[in-house]
Every structure is written in C-alpha cells, then in structure tokens.
C-alpha positions in Angstrom: -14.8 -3.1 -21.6 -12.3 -4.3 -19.2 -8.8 -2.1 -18.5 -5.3 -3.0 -19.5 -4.6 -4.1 -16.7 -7.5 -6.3 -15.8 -7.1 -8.1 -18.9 -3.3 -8.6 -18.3 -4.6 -9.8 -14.9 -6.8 -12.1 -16.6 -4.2 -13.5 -18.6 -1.9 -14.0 -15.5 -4.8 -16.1 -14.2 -5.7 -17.7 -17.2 -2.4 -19.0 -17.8 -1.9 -19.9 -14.1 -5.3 -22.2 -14.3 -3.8 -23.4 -17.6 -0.6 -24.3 -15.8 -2.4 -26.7 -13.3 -4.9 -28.1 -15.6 -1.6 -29.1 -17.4 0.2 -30.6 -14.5 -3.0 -32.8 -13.5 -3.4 -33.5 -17.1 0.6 -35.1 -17.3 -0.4 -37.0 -14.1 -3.5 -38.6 -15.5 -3.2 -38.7 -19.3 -4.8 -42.1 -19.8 -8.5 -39.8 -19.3 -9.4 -38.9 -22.6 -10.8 -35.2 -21.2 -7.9 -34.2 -20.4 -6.2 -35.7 -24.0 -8.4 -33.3 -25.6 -9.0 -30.1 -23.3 -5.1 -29.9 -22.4 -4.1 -28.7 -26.4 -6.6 -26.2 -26.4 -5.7 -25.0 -22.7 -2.7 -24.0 -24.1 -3.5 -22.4 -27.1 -5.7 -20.1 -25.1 -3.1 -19.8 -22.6 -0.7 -18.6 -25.3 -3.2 -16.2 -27.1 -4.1 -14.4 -24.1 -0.5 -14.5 -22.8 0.4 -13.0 -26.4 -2.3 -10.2 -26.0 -1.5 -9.6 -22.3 1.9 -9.1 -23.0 1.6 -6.5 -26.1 -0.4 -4.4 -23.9 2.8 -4.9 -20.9 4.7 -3.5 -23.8 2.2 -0.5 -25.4 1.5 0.4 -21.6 5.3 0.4 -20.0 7.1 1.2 -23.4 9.2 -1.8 -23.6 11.3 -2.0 -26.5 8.7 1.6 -27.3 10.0 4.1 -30.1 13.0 6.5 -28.5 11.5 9.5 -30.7 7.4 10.4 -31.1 5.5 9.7 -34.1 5.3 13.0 -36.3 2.5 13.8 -38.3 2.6 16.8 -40.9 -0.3 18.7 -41.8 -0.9 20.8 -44.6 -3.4 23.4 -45.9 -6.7 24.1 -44.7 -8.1 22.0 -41.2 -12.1 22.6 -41.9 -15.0 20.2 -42.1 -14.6 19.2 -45.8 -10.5 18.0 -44.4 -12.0 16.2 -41.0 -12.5 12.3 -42.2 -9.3 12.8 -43.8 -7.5 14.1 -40.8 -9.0 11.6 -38.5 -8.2 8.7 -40.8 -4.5 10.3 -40.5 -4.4 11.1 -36.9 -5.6 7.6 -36.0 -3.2 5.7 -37.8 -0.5 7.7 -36.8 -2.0 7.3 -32.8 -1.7 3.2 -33.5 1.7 4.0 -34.3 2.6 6.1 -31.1 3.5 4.8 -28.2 4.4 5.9 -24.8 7.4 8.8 -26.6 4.2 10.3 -28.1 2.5 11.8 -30.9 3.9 15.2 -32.3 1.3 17.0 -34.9 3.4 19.4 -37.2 1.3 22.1 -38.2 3.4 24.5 -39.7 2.1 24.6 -43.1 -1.3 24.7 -42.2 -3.1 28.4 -43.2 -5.9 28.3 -41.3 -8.1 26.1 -38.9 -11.9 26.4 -38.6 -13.7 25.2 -35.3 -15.1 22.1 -37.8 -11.4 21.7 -38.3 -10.2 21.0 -34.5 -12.7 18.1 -34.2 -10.5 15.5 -35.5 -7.6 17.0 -33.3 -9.8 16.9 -30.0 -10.7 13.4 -30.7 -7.3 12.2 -31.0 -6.1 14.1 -28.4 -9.0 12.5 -25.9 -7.5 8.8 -27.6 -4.4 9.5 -26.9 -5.4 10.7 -23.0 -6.9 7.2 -22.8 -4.0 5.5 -23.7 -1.2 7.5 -22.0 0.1 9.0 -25.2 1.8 12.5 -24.8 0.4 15.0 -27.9 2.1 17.9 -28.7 1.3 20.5 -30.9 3.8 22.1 -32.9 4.3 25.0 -35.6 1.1 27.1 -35.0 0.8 29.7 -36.1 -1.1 32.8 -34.0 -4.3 32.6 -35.8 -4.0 28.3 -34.9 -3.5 29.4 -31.8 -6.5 31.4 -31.7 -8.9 29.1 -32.9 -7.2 26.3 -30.6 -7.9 28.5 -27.3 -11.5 29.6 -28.2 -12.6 25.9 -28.6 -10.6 25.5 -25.5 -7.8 22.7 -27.3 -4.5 24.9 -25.9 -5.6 23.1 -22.4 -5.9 19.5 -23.7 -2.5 19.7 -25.5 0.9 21.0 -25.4 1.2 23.8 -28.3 4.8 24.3 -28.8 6.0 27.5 -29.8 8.7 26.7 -31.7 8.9 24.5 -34.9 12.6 23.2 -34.4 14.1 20.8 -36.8 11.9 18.2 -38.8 
C-alpha cells in the first residue's frame, strides 16, 4: 500500500501527464483517439486530484477541527465490551484529525487486560496516521491495568478530567 504522500505524488503526476495529453489533444482534435481518451483523462485527473487533495488536508490539517474529537466511555472495558469499543473508537478515529482524539474514561469502573485491546489498536491507528491520543479521567486502578500491559507509554494518560 503506497504512503500519503506517494499517492499525492502520483496524483501531481497524473494530473501533470493529463495536462499535456490535453494540450496535444486541443492541437490535434480532428484524431478521434484523442476525442475519446481526453474526457476520460480528465475525469481521472479530477478523481485522483480530489483524493490527493483530502489526504493534503487529513495530513497538514487544513481547514482540520480547532478542538479533538472526545469519546466517553462508560462502565466496564472487558472482552464481552471490545467489538463494541472498537466499533466506537474507530468511528470516532475517522473523525479526528490532526487536533486529536481525547478518550474520556472517567466513568469507566474497571478495565481488564481483554479490555485495553481495542484501546491499543486505536492507539497504533492513530500512530499511523499522526493523530495525537490522549487519555483522560483514569482512575488509579485504569492506571494500573494501563501500565502492566504497557499502554501508559503508547498514550498520554492525563491526570486530570477538566471540563467536558
């Protein structure tokens, strides 16, 4: 799978080839290829310069949400909860951008090991995509469980809840 950036290269190129396929094609219009293969030059040109550009914006946070997206947890974070939280924590990761993803989890009681899997995973999604996670509202026991599976040095835990 190519990088952001290589596919926002491509795109660069893509449109640049386009370009100049366009400019012949205006010079010579009586050939019938070029009739046919300029309309769907540009279409392509303008999908992949559509794409290319909504990864610009996602990647340099252009026009990106001032505050990070917060998600609030509740109750118990085991393995019966994890599709549940994953489903969550994924949506609310397509939401984030580069001002980051906050996960509230002052009301949650307790968190088993089963129950960090879904936080891990969004945390490692979010590393690949260069979206800042922050913990907040943990409670010591949370805080526990989140340094024995070794989470406390993926993420920022903040010790404070502060104002929701």
């Amino acid at each position: 799978m190519r990088s952001r950036t290589e596919k926002a290269a491509f795109a660069a190129a893509f449109g640049a080839v386009t370009l100049a396929t366009t400019w012949v094609g205006v010079h010579y219009a009586e050939s019938r290829w070029f009739q046919c293969a300029v309309p769907f030059a540009l279409r392509q040109a303008a999908l992949q310069t559509r794409i290319a550009g909504q990864q610009v914006r996602r990647r340099f946070s252009l026009g990106a949400r001032r505050r990070p997206v917060v998600v609030k947890l509740r109750g118990t974070l085991d393995v019966r909860s994890a599709d549940r939280t994953t489903r969550l924590l994924d949506t609310a990761l397509r939401a984030a951008t580069a001002s980051g993803l906050t996960i509230d989890l002052a009301r949650v009681t307790t968190v088993s090991r089963a129950g960090t899997a879904p936080l891990i995973t969004t945390v490692r999604k979010a590393d690949r995509d260069h979206v800042p996670v922050t913990v907040r509202g943990a409670d010591p026991a949370v805080r526990r469980t989140f340094h024995d599976v070794g989470l406390d040095r993926l993420v920022t835990v903040a010790e404070d809840v502060g104002p929701s």
